[in-house]
gemmi code that builds the backbone of each chain (N, CA, C; Angstrom):
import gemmi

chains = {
    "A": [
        ("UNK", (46.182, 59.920, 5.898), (47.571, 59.922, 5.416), (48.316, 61.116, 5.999)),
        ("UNK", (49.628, 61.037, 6.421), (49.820, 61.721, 7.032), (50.434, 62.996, 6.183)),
        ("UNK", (50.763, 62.999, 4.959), (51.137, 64.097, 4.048), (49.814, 64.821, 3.839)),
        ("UNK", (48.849, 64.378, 3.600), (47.157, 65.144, 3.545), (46.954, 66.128, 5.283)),
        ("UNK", (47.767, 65.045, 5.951), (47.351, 65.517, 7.314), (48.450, 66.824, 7.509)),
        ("UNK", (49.209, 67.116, 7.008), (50.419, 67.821, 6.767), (49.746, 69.150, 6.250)),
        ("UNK", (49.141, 69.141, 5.126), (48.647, 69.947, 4.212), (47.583, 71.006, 4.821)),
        ("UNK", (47.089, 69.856, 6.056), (46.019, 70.657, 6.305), (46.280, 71.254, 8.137)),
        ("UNK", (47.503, 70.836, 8.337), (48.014, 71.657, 9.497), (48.499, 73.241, 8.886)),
        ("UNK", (49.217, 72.918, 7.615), (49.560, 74.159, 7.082), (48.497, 74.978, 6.572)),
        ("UNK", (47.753, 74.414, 6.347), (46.667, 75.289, 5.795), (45.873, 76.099, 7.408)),
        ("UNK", (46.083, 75.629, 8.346), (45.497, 76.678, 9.694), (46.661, 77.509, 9.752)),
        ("UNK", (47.995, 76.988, 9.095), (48.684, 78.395, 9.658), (48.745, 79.401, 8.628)),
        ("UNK", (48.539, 79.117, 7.525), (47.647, 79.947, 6.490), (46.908, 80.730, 6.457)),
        ("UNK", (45.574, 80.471, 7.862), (44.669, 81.078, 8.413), (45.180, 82.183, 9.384)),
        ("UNK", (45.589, 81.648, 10.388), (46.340, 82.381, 11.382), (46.776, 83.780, 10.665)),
        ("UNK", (48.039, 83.157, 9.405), (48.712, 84.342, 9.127), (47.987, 85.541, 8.351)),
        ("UNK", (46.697, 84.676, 7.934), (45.805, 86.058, 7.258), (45.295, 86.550, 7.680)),
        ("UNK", (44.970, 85.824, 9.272), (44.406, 86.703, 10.124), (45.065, 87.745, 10.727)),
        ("UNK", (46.541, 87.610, 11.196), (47.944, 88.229, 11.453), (47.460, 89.634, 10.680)),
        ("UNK", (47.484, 89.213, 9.039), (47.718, 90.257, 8.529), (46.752, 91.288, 8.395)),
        ("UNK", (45.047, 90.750, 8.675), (44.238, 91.650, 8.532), (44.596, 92.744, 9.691)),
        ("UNK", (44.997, 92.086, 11.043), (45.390, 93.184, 12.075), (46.206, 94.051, 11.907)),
        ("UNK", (47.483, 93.942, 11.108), (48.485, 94.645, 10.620), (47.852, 95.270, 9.834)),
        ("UNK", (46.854, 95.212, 8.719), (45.827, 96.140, 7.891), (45.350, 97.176, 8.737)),
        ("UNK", (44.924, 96.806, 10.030), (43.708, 97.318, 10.720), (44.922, 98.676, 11.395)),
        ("UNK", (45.933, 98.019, 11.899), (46.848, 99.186, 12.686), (47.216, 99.874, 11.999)),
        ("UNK", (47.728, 99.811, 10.575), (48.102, 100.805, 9.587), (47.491, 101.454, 9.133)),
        ("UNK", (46.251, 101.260, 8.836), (45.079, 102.085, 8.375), (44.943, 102.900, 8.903)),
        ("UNK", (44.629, 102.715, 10.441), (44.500, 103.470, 11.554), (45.755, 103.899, 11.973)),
        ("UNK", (46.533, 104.115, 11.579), (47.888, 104.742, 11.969), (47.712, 106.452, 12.322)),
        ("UNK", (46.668, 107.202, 11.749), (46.371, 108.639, 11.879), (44.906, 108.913, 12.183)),
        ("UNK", (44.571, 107.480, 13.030), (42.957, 107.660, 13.924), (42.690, 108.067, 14.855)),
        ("UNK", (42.755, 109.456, 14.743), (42.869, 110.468, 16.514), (41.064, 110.281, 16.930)),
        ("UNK", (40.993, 110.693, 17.878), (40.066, 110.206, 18.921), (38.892, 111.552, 18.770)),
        ("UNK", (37.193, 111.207, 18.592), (36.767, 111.974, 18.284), (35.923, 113.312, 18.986)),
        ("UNK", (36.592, 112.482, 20.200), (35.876, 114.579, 21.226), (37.560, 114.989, 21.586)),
        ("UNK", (37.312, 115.759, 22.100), (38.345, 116.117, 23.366), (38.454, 115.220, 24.383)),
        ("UNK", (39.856, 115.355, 24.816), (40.091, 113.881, 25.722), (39.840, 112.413, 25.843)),
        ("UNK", (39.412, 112.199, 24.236), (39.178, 111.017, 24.434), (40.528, 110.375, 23.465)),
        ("UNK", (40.180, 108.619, 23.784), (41.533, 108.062, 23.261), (41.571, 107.713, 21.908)),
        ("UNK", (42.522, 108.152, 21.192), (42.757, 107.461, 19.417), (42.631, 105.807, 19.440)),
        ("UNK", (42.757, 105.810, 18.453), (43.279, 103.985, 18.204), (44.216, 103.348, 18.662)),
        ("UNK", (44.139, 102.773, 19.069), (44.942, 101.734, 20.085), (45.411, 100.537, 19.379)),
        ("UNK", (46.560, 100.474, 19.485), (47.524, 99.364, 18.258), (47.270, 98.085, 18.993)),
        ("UNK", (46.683, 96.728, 18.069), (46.040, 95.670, 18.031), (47.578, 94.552, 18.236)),
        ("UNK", (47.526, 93.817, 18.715), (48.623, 92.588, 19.023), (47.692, 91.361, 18.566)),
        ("UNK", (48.512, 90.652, 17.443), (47.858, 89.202, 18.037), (48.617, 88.532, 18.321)),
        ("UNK", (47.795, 87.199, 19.012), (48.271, 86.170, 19.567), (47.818, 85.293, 19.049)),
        ("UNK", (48.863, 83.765, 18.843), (48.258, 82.594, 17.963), (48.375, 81.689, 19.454)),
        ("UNK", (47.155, 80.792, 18.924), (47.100, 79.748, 19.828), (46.986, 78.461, 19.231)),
        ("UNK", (47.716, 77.641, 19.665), (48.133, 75.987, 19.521), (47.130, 75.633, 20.063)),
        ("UNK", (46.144, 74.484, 19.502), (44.986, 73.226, 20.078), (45.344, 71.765, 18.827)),
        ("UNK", (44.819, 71.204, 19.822), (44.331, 69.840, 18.969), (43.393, 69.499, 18.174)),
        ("UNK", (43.865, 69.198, 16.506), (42.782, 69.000, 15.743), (42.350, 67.727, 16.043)),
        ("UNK", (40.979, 67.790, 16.655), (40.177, 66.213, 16.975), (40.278, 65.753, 15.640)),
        ("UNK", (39.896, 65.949, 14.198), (39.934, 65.473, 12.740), (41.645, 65.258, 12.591)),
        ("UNK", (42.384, 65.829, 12.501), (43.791, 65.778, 12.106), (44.747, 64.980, 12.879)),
        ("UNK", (44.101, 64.956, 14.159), (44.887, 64.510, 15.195), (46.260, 64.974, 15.288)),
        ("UNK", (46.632, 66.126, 15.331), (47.616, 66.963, 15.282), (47.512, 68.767, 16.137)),
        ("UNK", (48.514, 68.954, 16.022), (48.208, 70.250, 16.646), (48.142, 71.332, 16.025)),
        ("UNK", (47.402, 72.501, 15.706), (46.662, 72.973, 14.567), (47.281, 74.619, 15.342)),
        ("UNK", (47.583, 75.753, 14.430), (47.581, 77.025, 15.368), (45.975, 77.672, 15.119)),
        ("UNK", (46.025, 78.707, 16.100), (45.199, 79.675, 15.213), (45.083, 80.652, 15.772)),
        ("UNK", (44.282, 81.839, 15.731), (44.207, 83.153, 16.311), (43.752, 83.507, 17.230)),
        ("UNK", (44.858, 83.531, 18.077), (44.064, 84.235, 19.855), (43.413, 84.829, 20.266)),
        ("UNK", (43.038, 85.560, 21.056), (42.605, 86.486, 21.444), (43.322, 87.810, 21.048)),
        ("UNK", (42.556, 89.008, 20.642), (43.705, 90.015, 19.567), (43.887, 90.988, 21.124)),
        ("UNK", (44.849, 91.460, 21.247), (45.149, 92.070, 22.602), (45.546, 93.657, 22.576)),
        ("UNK", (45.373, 94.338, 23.040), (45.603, 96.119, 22.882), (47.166, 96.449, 23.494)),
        ("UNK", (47.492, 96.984, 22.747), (49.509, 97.236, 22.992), (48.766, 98.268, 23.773)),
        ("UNK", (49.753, 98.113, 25.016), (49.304, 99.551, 26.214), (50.584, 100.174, 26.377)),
        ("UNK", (51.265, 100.037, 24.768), (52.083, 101.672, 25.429), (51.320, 102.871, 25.424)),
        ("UNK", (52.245, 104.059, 25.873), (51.236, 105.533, 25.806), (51.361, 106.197, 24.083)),
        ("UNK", (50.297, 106.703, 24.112), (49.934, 107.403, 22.710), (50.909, 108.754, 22.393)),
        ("UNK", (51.357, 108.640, 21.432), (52.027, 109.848, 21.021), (51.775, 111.034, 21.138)),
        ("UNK", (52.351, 112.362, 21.414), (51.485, 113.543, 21.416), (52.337, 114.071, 20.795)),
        ("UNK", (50.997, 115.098, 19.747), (51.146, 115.824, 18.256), (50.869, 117.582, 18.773)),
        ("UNK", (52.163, 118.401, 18.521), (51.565, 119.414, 19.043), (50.782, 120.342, 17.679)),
        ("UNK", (49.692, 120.413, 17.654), (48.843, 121.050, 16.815), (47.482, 121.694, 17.273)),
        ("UNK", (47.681, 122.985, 17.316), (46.894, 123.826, 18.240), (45.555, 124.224, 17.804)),
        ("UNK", (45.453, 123.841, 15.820), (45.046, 124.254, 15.130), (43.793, 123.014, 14.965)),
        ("UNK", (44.163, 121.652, 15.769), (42.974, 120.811, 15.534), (41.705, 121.170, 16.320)),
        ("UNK", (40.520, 120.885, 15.969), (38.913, 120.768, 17.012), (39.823, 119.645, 18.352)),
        ("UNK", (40.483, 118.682, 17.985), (40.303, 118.172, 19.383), (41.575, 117.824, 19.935)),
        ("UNK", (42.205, 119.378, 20.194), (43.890, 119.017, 20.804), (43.070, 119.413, 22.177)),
        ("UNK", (44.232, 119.251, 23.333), (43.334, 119.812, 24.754), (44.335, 121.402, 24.969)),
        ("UNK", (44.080, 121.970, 25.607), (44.508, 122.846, 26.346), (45.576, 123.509, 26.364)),
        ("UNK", (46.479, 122.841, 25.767), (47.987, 122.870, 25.661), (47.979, 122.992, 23.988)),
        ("UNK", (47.724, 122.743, 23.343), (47.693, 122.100, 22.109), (47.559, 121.272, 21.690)),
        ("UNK", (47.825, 119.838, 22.460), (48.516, 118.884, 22.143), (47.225, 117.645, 21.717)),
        ("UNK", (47.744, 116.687, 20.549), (46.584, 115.800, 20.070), (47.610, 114.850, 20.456)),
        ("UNK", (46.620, 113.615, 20.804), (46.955, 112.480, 21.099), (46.715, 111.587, 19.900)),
        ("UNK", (47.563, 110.825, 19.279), (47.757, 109.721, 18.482), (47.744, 108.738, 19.036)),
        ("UNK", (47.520, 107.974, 17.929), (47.786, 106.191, 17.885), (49.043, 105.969, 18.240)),
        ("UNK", (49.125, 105.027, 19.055), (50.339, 103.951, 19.404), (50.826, 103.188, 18.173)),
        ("UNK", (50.733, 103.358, 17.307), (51.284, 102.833, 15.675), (52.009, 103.218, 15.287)),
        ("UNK", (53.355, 102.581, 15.287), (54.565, 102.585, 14.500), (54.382, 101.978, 13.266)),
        ("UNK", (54.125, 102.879, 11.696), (54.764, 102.480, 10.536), (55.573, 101.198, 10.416)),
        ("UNK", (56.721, 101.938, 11.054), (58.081, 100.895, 10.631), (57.682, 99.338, 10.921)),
        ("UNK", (57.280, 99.652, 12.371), (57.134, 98.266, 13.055), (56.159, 97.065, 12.458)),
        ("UNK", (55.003, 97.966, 11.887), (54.293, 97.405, 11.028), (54.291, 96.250, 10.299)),
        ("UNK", (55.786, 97.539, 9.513), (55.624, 96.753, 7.956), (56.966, 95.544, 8.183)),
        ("UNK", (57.289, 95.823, 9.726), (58.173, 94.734, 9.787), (57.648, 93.262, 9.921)),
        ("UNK", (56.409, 93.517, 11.156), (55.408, 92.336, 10.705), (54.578, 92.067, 10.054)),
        ("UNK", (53.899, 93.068, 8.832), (53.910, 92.040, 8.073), (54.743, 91.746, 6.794)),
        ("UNK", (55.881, 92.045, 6.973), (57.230, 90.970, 6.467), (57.054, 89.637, 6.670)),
        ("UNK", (57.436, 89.667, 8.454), (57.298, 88.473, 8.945), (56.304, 87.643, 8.349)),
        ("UNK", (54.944, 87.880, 8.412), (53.637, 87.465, 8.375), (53.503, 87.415, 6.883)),
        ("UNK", (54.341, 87.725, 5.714), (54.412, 87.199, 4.975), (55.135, 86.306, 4.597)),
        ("UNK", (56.439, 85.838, 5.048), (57.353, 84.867, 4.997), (56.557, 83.711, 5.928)),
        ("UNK", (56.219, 83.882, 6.604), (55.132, 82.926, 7.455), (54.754, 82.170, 6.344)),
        ("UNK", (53.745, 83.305, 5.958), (52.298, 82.508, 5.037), (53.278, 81.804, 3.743)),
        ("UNK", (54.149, 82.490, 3.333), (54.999, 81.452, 2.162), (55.375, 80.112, 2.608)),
        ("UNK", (56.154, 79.832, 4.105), (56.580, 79.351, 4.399), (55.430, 77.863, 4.521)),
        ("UNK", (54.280, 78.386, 5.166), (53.211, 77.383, 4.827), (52.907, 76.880, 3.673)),
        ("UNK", (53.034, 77.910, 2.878), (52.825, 77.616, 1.497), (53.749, 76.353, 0.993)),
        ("UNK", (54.816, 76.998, 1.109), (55.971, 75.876, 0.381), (55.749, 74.545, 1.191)),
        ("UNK", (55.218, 74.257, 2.373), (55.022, 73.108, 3.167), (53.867, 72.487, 2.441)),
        ("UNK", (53.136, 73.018, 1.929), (51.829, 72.265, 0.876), (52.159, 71.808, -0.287)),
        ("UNK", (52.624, 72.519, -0.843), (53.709, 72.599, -1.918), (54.040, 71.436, -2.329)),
        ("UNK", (55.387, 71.208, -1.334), (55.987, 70.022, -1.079), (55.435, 68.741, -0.569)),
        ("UNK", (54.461, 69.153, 0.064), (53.815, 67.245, 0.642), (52.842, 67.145, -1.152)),
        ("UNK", (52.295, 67.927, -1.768), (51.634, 67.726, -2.529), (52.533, 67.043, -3.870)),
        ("UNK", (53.850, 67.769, -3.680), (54.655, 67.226, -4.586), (55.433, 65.827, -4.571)),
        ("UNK", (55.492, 65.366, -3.069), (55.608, 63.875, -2.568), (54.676, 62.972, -2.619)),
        ("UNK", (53.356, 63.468, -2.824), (51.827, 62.674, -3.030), (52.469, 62.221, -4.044)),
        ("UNK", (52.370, 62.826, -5.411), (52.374, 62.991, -6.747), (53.435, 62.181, -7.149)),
        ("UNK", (55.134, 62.302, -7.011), (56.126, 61.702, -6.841), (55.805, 59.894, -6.683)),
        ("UNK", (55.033, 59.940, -5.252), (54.986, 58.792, -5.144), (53.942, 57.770, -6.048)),
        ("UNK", (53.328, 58.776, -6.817), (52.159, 58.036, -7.287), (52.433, 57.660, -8.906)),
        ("UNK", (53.541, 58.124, -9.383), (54.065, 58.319, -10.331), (54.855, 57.025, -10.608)),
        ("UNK", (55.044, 56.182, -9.278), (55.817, 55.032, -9.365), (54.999, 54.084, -10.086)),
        ("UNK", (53.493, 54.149, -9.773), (52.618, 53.477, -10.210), (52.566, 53.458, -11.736)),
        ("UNK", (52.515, 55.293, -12.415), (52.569, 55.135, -13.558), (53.701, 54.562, -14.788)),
        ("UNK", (54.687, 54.365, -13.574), (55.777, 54.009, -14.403), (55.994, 52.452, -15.487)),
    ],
    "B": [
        ("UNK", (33.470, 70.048, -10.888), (33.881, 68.886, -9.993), (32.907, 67.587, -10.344)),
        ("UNK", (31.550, 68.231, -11.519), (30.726, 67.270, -11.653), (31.607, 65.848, -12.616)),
        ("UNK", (32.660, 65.943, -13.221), (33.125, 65.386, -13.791), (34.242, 64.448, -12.529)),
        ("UNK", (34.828, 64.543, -11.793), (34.468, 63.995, -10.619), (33.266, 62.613, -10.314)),
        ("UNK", (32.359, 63.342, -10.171), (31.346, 62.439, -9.880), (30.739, 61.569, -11.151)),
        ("UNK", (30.853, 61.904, -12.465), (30.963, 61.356, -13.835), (31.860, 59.924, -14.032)),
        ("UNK", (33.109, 60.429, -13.330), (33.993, 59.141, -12.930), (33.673, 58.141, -11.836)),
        ("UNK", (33.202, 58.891, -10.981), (33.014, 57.580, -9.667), (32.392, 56.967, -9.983)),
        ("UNK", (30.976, 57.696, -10.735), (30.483, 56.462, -11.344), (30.642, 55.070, -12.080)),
        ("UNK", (31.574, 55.812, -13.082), (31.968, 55.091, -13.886), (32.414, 53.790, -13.011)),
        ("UNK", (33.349, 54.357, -11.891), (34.096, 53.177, -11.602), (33.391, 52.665, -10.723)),
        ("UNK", (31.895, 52.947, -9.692), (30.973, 52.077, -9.492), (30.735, 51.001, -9.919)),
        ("UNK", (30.737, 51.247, -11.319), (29.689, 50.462, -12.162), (31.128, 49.328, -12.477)),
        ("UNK", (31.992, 49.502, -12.824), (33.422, 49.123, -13.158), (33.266, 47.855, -11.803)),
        ("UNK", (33.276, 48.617, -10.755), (33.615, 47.819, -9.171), (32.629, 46.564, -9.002)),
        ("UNK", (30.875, 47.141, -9.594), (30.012, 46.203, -9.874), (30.139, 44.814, -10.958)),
        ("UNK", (30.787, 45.264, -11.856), (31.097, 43.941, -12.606), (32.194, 43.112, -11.987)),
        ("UNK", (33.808, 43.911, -11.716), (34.460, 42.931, -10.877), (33.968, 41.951, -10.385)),
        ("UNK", (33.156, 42.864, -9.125), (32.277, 42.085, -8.046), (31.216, 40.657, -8.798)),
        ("UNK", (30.814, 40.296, -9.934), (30.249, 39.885, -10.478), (31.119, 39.067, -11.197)),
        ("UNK", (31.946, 39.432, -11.846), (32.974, 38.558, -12.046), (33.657, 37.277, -11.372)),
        ("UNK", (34.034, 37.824, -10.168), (34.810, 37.102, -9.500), (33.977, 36.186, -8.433)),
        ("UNK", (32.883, 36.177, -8.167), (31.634, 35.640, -7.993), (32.014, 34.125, -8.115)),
        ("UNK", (31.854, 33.311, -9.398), (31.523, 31.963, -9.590), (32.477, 31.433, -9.752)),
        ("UNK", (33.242, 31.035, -9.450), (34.485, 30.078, -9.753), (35.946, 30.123, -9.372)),
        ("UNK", (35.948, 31.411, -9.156), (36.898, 32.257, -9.556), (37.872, 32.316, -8.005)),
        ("UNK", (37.239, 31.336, -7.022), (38.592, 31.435, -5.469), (39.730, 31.098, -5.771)),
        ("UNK", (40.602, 31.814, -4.867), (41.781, 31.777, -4.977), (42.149, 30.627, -4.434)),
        ("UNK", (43.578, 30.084, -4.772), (44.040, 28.538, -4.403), (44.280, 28.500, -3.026)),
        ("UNK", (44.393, 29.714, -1.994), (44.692, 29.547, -0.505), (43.703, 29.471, 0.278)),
        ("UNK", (42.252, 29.285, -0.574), (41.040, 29.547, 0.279), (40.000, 30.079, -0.613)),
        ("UNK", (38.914, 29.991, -0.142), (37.506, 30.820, -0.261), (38.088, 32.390, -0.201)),
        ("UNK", (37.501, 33.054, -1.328), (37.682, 34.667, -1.097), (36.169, 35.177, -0.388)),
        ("UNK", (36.420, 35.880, 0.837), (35.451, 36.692, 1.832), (34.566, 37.594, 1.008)),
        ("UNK", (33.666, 38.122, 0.722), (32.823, 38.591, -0.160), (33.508, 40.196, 0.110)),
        ("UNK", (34.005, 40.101, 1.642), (34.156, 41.808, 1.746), (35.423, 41.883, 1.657)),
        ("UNK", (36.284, 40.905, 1.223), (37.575, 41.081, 1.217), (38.111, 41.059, -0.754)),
        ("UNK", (36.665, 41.232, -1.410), (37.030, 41.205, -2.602), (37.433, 42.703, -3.725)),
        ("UNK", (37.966, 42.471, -4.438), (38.423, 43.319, -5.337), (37.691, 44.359, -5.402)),
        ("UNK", (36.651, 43.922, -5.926), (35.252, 44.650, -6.486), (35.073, 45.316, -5.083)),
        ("UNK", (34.722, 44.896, -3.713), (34.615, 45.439, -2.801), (35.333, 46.767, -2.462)),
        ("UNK", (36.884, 46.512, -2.031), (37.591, 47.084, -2.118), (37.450, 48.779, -3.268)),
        ("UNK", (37.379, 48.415, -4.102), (37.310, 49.472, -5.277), (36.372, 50.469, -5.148)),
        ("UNK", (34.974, 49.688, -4.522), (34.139, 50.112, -4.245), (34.401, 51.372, -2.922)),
        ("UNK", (35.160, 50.798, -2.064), (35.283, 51.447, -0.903), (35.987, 52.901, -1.356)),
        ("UNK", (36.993, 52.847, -2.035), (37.996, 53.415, -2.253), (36.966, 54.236, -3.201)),
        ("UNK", (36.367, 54.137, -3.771), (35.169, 54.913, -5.036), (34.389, 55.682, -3.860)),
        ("UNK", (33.941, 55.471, -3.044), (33.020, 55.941, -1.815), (33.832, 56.832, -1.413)),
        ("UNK", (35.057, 56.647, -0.956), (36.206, 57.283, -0.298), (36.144, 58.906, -1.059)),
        ("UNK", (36.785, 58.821, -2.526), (36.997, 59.470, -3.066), (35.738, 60.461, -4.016)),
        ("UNK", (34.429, 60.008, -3.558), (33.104, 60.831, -4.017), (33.413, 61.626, -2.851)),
        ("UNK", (33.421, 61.023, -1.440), (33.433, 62.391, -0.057), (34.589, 63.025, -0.548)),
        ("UNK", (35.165, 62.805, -0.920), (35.947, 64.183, -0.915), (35.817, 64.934, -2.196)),
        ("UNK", (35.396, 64.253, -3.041), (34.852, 65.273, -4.415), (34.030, 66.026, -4.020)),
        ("UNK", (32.716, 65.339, -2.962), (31.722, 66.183, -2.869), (31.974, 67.392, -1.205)),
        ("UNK", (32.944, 66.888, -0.797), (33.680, 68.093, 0.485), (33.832, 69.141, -0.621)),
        ("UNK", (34.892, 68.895, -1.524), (35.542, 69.842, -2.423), (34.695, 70.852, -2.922)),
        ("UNK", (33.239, 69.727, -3.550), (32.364, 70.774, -4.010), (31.466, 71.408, -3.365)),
        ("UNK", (30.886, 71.389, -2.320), (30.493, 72.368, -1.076), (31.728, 72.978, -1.036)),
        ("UNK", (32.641, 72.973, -0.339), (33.683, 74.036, -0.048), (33.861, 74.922, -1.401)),
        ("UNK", (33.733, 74.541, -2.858), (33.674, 75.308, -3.656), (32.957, 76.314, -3.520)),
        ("UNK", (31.451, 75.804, -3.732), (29.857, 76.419, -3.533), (30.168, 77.296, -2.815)),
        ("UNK", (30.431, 77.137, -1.655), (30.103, 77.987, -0.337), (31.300, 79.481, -1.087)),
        ("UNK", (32.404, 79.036, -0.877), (33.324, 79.894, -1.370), (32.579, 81.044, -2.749)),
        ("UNK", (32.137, 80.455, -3.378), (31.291, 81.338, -4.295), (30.624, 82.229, -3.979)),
        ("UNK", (29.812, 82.150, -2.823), (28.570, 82.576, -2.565), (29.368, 83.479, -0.853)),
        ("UNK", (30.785, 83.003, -0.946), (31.056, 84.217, 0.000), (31.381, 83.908, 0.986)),
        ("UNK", (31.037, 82.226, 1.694), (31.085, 82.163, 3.334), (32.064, 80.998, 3.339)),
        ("UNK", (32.438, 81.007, 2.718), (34.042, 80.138, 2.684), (35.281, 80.674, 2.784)),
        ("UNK", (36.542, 80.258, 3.644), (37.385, 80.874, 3.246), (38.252, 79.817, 2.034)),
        ("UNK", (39.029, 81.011, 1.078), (39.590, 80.579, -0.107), (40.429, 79.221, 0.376)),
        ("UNK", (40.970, 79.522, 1.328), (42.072, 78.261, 2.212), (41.626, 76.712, 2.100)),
        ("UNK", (40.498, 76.973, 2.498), (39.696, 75.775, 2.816), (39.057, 75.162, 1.480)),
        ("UNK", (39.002, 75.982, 0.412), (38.673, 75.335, -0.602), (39.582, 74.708, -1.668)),
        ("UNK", (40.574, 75.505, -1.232), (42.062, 75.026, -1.866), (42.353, 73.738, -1.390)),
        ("UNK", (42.895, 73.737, -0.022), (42.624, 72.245, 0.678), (42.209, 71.126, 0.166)),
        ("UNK", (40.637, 71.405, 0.058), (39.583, 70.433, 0.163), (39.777, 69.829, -1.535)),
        ("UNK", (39.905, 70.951, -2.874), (40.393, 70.598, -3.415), (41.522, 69.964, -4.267)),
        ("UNK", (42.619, 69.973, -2.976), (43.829, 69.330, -3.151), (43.517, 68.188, -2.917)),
        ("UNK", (42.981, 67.874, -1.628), (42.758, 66.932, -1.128), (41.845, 65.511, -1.933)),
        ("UNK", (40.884, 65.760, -2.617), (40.221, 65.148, -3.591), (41.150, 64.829, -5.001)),
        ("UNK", (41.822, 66.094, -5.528), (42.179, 65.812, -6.525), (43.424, 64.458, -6.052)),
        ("UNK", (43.486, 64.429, -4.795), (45.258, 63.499, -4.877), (44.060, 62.125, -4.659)),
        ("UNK", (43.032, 62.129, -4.380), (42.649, 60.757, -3.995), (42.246, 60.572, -5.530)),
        ("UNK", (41.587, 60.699, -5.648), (41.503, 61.069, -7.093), (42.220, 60.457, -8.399)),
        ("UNK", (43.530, 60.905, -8.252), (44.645, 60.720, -8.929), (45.494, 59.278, -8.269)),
        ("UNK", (44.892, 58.730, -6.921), (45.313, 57.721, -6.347), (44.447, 56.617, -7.530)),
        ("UNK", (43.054, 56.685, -7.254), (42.673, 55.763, -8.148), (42.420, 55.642, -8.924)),
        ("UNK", (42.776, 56.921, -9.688), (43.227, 56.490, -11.325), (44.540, 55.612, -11.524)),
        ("UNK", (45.690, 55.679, -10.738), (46.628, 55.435, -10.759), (46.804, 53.352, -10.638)),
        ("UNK", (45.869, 53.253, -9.402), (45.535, 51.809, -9.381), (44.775, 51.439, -10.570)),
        ("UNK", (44.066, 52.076, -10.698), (42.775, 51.521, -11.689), (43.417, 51.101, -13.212)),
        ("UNK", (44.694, 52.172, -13.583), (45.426, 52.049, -15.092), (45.791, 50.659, -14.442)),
        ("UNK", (46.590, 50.613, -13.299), (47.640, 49.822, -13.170), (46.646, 48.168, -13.377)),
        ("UNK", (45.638, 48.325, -12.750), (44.827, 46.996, -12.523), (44.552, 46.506, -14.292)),
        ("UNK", (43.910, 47.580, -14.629), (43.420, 47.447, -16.453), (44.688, 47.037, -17.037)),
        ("UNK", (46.055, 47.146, -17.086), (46.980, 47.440, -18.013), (47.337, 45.443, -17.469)),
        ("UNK", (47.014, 44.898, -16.138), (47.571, 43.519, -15.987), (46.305, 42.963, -16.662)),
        ("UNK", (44.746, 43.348, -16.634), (44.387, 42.464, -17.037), (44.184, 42.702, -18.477)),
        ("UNK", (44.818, 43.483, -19.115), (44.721, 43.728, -20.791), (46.210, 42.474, -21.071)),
        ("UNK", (46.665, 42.446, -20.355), (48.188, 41.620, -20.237), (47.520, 40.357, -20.118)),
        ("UNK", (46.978, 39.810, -19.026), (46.242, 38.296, -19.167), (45.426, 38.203, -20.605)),
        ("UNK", (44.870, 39.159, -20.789), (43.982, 38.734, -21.785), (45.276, 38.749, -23.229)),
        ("UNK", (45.884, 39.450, -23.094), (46.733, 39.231, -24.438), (47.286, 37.462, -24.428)),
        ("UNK", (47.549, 36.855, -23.732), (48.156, 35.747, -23.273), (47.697, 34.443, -24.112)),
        ("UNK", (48.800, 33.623, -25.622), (48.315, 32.654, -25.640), (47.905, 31.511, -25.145)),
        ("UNK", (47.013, 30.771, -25.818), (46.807, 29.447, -24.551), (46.730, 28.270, -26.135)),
    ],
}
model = gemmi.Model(1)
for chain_id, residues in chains.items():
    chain = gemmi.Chain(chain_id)
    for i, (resn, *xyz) in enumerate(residues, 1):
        res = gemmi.Residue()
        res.name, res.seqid = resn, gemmi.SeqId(i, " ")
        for name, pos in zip(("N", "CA", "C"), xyz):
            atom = gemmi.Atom()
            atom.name, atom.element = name, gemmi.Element(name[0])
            atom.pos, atom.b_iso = gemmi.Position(*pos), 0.0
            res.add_atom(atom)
        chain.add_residue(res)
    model.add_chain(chain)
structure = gemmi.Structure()
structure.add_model(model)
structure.setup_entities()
């Protein structure tokens, strides 16, 4: 049926978006994960990517989570002379993690996952609707 | 969900008498009724139908318990059962309520 089949396209993007969000967990956490010798690199801010396939069961096109990819801008530098592992200059290298940007996706990545939501929601509430004719 | 499977039974056994019923005498005026094209059959199928997905539901429960499920998928699986579910309860009143109607019927 194609409202069941509905339910359960939304339900991979359900997946997707929790997967979305564990990465957005993972970059924020790590938002102040400096790197543990000298010269070496902090945490490196995580991107994902969703990928579209065909559900052979659903016969539909299903998303889900790409390959998670490393943002290659350059790392911030913290001048603090006072850490074990600034170099030479002073200077510590940070994470490529913007706060702001963050919590902008997961905004997004929560209006997402609602948005799936309310799509289940609603086919579940058209199942029901229609079945109701019966009880009438 | 065992209550679920409490019902299919039920309506197994329900699908088995149909099927027994409609057996001896009982063809319709446009023809011979096909053995697999009968009521009882039918019900049956639709009873089969709706145990797989009781019993999807309840593995996807299980598993979810024990940790290696995601919550998504059990939500699903139990949406998914409960609407079939609720499909043939829905026929099944409707079927009982015509033949409580024949049987009320003077002759």
């Amino acid at each position: 049926m194609d409202l069941l089949r509905s339910i359960g396209i939304a339900a991979s993007g359900l997946k997707a978006e929790s997967g979305r969000m564990r990465v957005i967990s993972e970059n924020l956490a790590n938002a102040d994960s400096t790197a543990k010798t000298v010269g070496g690199d902090p945490y490196r801010r995580k991107i994902v990517t969703f990928d579209s396939q065909l559900d052979p069961d659903l016969d539909a096109r299903t998303v889900s989570l790409g390959r998670i990819q490393r943002d290659s801008t350059a790392f911030k530098l913290e001048y603090d002379p006072g850490n074990p592992i600034a170099d030479a200059k002073g200077y510590v290298k940070m994470p490529n993690v913007n706060p702001l940007v963050e919590q902008m996706d997961m905004r997004e990545a929560q209006h997402a996952y609602e948005a799936n939501l309310n799509v289940i929601s609603a086919a579940r509430r058209m199942i029901s609707r229609t079945l109701d004719i019966l009880k009438g | 969900m065992t209550a679920a499977a409490i019902a299919a039974n039920a309506y197994t056994a329900a699908a088995r008498k149909y099927g027994a019923g409609a057996a001896p005498g009982l063809a319709p005026p446009g023809g011979e009724l096909k053995p697999d094209q009968s009521f009882g059959n039918l019900l049956a199928q639709a009873m089969d139908g709706v145990s797989q997905t009781g019993k999807a539901a309840d593995a996807a429960t299980a598993s979810a318990t024990t940790g290696r499920t995601d919550m998504i998928d059990v939500v699903t699986a139990v949406a998914e059962s409960e609407t079939a579910m609720q499909t043939l309860i829905s026929v099944r009143d409707r079927v009982i309520s015509a033949y409580e109607e024949i049987m009320r019927m003077t002759i």
